[in-house]
C-alpha atoms as an extended CHARMM CRD file, in Angstrom:
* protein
*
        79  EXT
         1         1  UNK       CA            144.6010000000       29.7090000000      115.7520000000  PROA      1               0.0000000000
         2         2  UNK       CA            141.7170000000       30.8010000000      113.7150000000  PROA      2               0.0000000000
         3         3  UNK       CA            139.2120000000       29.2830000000      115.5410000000  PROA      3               0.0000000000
         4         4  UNK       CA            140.4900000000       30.4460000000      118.4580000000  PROA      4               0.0000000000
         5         5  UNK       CA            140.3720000000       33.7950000000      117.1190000000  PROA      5               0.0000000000
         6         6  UNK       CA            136.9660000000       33.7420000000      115.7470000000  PROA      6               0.0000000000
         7         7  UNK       CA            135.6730000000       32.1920000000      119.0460000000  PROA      7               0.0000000000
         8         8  UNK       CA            132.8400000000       29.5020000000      119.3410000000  PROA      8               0.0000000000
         9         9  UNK       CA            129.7940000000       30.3860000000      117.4400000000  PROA      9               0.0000000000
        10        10  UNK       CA            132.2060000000       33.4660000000      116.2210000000  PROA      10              0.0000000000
        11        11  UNK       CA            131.6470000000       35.3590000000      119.4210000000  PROA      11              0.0000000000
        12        12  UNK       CA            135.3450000000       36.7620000000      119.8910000000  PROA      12              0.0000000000
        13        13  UNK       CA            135.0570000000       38.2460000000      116.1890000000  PROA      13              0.0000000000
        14        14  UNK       CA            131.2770000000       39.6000000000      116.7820000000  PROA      14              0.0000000000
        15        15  UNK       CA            132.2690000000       40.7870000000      120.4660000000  PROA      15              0.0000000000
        16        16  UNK       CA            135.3080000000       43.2740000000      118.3470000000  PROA      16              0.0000000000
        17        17  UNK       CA            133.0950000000       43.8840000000      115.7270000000  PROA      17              0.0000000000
        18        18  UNK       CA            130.4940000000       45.4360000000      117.0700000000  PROA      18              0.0000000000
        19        19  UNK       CA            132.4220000000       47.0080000000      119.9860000000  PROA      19              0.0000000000
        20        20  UNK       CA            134.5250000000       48.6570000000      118.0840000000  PROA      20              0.0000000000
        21        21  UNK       CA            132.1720000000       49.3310000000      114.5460000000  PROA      21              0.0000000000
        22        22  UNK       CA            135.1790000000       47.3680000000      112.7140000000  PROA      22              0.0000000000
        23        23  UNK       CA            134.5170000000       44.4900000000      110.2430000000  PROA      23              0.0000000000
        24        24  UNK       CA            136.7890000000       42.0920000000      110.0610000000  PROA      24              0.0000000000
        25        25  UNK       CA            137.5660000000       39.5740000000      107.1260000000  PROA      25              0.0000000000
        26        26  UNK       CA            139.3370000000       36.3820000000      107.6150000000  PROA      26              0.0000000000
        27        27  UNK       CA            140.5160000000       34.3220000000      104.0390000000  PROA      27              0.0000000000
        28        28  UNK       CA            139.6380000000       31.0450000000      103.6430000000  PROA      28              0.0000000000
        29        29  UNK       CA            141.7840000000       28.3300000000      103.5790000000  PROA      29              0.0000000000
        30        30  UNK       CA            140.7890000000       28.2810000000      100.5480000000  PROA      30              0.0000000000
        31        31  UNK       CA            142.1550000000       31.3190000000       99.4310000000  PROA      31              0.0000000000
        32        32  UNK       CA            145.6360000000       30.4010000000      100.9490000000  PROA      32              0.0000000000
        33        33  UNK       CA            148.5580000000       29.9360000000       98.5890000000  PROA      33              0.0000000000
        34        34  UNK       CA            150.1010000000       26.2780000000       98.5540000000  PROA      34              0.0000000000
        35        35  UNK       CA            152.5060000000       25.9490000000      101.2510000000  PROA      35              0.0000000000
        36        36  UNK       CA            151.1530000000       29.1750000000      103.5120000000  PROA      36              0.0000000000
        37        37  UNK       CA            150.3550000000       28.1280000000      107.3780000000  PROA      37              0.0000000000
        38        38  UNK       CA            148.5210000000       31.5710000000      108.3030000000  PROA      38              0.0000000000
        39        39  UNK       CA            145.6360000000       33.1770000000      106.6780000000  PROA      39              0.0000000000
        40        40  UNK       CA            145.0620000000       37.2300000000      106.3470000000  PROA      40              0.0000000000
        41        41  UNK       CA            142.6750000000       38.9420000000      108.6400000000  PROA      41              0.0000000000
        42        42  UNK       CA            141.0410000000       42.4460000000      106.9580000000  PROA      42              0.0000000000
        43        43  UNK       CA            140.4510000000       45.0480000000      109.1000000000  PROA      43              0.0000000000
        44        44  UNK       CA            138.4270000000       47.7140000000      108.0920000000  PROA      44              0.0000000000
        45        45  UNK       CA            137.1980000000       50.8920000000      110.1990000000  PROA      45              0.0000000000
        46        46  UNK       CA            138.6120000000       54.3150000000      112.2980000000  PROA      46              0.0000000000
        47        47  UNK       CA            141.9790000000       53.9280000000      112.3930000000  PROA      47              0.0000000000
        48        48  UNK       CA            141.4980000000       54.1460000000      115.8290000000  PROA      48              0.0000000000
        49        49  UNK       CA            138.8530000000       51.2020000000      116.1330000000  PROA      49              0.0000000000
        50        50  UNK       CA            140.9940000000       49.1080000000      113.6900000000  PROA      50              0.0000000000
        51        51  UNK       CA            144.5630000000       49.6240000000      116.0600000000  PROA      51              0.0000000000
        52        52  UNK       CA            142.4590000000       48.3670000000      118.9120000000  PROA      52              0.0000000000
        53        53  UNK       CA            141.1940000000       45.3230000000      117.0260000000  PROA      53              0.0000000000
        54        54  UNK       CA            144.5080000000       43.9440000000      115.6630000000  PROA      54              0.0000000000
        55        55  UNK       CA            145.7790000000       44.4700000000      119.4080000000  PROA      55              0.0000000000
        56        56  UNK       CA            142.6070000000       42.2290000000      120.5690000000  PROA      56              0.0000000000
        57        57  UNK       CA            142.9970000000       39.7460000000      118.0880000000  PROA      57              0.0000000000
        58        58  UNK       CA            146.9810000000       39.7340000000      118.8230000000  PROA      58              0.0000000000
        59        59  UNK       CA            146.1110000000       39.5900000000      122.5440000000  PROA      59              0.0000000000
        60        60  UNK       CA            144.1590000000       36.2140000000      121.6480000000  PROA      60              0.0000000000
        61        61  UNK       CA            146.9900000000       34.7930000000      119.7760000000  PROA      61              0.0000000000
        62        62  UNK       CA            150.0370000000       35.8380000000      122.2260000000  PROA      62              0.0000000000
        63        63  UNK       CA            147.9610000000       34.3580000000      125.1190000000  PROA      63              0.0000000000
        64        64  UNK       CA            147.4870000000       31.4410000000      123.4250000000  PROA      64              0.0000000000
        65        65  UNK       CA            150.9620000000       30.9520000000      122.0250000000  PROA      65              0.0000000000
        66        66  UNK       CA            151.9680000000       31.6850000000      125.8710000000  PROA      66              0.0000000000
        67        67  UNK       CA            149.9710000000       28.5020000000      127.4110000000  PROA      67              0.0000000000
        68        68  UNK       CA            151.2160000000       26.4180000000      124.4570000000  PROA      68              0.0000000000
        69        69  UNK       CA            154.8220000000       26.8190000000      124.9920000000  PROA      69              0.0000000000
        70        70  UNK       CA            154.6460000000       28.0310000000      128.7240000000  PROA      70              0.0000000000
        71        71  UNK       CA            156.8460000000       30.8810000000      127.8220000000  PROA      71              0.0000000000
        72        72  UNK       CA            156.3080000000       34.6760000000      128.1930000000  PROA      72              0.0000000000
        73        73  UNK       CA            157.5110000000       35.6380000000      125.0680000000  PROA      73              0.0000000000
        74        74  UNK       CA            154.6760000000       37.3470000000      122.1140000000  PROA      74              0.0000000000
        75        75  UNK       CA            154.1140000000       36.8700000000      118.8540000000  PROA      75              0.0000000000
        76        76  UNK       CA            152.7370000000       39.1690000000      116.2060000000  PROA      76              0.0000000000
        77        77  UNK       CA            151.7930000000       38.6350000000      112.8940000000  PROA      77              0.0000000000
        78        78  UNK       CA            148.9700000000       40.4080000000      111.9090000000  PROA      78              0.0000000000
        79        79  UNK       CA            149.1040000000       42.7300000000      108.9990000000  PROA      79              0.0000000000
């Protein structure tokens, strides 16, 4: 889902980032520990800005998981 999330060329992550004057921070796989499937995203801003990133970034994820397995059903696991 990561690329996914950070778009091609990055655009979903530079479209929230500058939109909403957030940065966000996504480990590398990398920095994953043995056996972990997701990696952290960092949000850093306005509380405000930051609420309304993690529900953008969720809103990529959910949609995604929703054409995968055809159900309605969400998923959240962002941090």
């Amino acid at each position: 889902m990561v690329g996914l999330v950070i778009g091609k060329g990055g655009e979903n992550i530079l479209r929230i980032q500058l939109q909403l004057s957030v940065i966000v921070t996504i480990a590398k796989e990398s920095e994953m520990l043995p056996g972990d499937t997701t990696r952290q995203i960092l949000l850093r801003g306005a509380s405000g800005a930051v609420a309304e990133a993690k529900k953008r970034i969720e809103d990529i994820i959910n949609n995604q998981l929703m054409k995968n397995s055809g159900h309605s059903s969400g998923y959240s696991h962002l941090h």
